[in-house]
C-alpha positions, 0 to 999 in steps of 0.5 A: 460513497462508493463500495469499491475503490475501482470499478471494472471498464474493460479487460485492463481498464479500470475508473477510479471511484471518488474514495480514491481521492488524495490527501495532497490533493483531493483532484488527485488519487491517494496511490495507496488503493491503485498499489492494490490494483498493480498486486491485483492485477499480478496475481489475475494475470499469475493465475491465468498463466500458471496454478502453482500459486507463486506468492507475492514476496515483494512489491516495488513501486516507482510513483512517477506521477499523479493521477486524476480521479478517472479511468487507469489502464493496467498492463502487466508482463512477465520479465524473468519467467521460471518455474519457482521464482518470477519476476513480473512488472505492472504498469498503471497509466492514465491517458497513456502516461505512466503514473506507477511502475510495479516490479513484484518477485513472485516465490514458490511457496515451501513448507518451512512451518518447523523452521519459521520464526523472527525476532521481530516484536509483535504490536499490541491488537487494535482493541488495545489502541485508541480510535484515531480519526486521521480526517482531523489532518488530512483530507481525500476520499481515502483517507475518509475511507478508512479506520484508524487505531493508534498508540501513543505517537510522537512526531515521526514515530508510533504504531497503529493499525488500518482497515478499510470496508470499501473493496479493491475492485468491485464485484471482484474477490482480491487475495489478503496481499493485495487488499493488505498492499492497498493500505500500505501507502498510508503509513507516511502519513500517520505518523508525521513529523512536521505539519503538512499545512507547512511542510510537504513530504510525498513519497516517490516510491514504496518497496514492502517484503512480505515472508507469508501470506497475510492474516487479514482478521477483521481486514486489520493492517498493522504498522510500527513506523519510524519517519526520518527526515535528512538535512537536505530535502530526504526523508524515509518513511520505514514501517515494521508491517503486521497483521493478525499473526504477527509480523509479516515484513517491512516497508520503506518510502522515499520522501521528498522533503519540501518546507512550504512557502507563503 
């Protein structure tokens, strides 16, 4: 197996390596690790641009599509310029369609140490949950990829941490947001309510608000997660995000809720 989920063909170019394969369907990617390659390629083309280091406060993702396992070009643009605050918007495509739209508002970092705080509860440390193997319901090279440790779930709504050896990029260094962006994506899955061999329940976006840069100890990435399904084919996927200093922000996945036939 590959050490890295995308390796480098070109100065946007990217292959997709085979511990990006889907869980709905293996042929395809799993997009959790190219939603760590939009945040990737946000801070590259920042830091070719600027050295004020501008952070990543949010990240939304429109997933308009599935991508195969194969090459992605990567294309980036800066859509609000400003000296504190930035809006830049990243588009992965594969053979000139495009498959995910990120748009991220970068923020002037300040030192607000004496004033930060949240009332948000911490989770317990992995060491504290349980090894979970998430290959025993999903399949895919990603989900294969990585570490699983759970509390106590019911359906639709537990705690759990993940981590990944395999690297974003390979042979390139990605910051703790990125790497962290490129697990956030499996929080749908961890926790499901129905089945997925008789209910499919994708998610068409994610949207994550972070209010630091994250605390990446032993590549941890908590999640406390609450899976919603509504009466007429909706569902949300809302996770609490944490790392190894605490709560770090939020996520929320749209769902597009289908019973399967036959």
């Amino acid at each position: 197996m590959s050490a890295a989920y995308f390796r480098r063909t070109g100065e946007r170019t990217y292959r997709a390596t085979e511990q990006t394969g889907g869980a709905w369907d293996t042929a395809t990617q799993h997009v959790a690790p190219a939603l760590g390659l939009l945040v990737h390629a946000v801070e590259q083309d920042r830091d070719a641009r600027r050295s004020d280091g501008l952070r990543v406060a949010r990240t939304s993702f429109d997933i308009l599509g599935t991508m195969p396992v194969a090459e992605v070009e990567v294309t980036v643009r800066v859509l609000r310029p400003g000296r504190t605050i930035e809006l830049v918007e990243a588009t992965l495509a594969h053979g000139g369609r495009p498959a995910v739209v990120l748009r991220a508002w970068l923020l002037e970092p300040r030192a607000t140490a004496g004033i930060a705080g949240t009332d948000l509860a911490p989770l317990p440390p992995p060491a504290a949950m349980e090894p979970w193997d998430p290959t025993t319901v999903w399949p895919g090279g990603f989900i294969a990829s990585v570490e699983v440790r759970r509390a106590a779930v019911a359906p639709g709504r537990g705690a759990f941490w993940v981590r990944t050896p395999v690297a974003l990029v390979d042979g390139e260094a990605a910051s703790p947001v990125a790497r962290a962006a490129g697990l956030w994506d499996i929080s749908n899955g961890m926790v499901a309510r129905a089945d997925p061999t008789t209910v499919v329940f994708p998610n068409v976006d994610l949207t994550a608000h972070v209010t630091r840069e994250p605390v990446l100890a032993d590549g941890w990435v908590g999640f406390d997660t609450t899976q919603t399904y509504g009466a007429d084919g909706l569902g949300l996927t809302s996770s609490v995000l944490h790392d190894a200093a605490g709560p770090l922000g939020t996520s929320a996945q749209v769902l597009t809720v289908r019973p399967s036939v036959g």
